[in-house]
C-alpha angles and dihedrals in degrees: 000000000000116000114225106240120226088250090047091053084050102043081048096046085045096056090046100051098034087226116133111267083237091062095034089052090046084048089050100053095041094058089036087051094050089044089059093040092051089049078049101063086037101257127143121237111212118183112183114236091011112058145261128276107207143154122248122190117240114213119227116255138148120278126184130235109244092208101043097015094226121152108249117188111226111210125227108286143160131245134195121232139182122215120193126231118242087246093051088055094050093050087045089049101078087168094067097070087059100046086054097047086054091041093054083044094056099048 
C-alpha cells in the first residue's frame, strides 16, 4: 500500500474543491495546527462521520529495555488517539457491502 503524501492530500483537496493549492495548504494546517493545539489544551475533537481525536492518560509503569534489557520507569504521560466513526468503519469496510449482498441472497 502506497501512503498519501501531505502534498498529495493538498493537490487532491485542491482539485475538489477548485481552490489554489496555496490557499487549500494554508486551510490544512491550519486545521491540522488547531487540531494539536486543541489536544494540547486536552479537548476532544469530535467530527461526526469521521471520528474523534482525543488524550488518554497513560499510567506509569516499568518498560524494558529491549537492548539491555534494564527496567526503565516510564513516567505518567498522555497520548493522543484517534477513534473512527462507525461510519468511517463501514466506508472503510469494502467487504460489507458484500456480506450483506450474500446475506439478502441467502434468505
Amino acid at each position: 500500500m502506497n501512503n498519501v503524501t501531505r502534498q498529495e492530500l493538498v493537490q487532491e483537496v485542491s482539485r475538489n474543491t477548485g481552490l489554489p493549492q496555496g490557499d487549500t495548504k494554508i486551510a490544512m494546517e491550519t486545521a491540522f495546527e488547531c487540531i494539536r493545539d486543541y489536544l494540547k489544551t486536552g479537548r476532544n475533537i469530535q467530527i461526526r462521520g469521521f471520528g474523534t481525536f482525543l488524550t488518554k492518560v497513560r499510567k506509569k509503569r516499568p518498560a524494558r529495555n529491549p537492548k539491555t534489557g534494564d527496567v526503565v520507569p516510564l513516567p505518567e504521560r498522555r497520548v493522543p488517539l484517534f477513534k473512527f466513526s462507525g461510519d468511517l468503519k463501514k466506508a472503510v469496510d469494502v467487504y460489507a457491502e458484500l456480506r450483506k449482498t450474500e446475506a439478502a441472497n441467502e434468505s
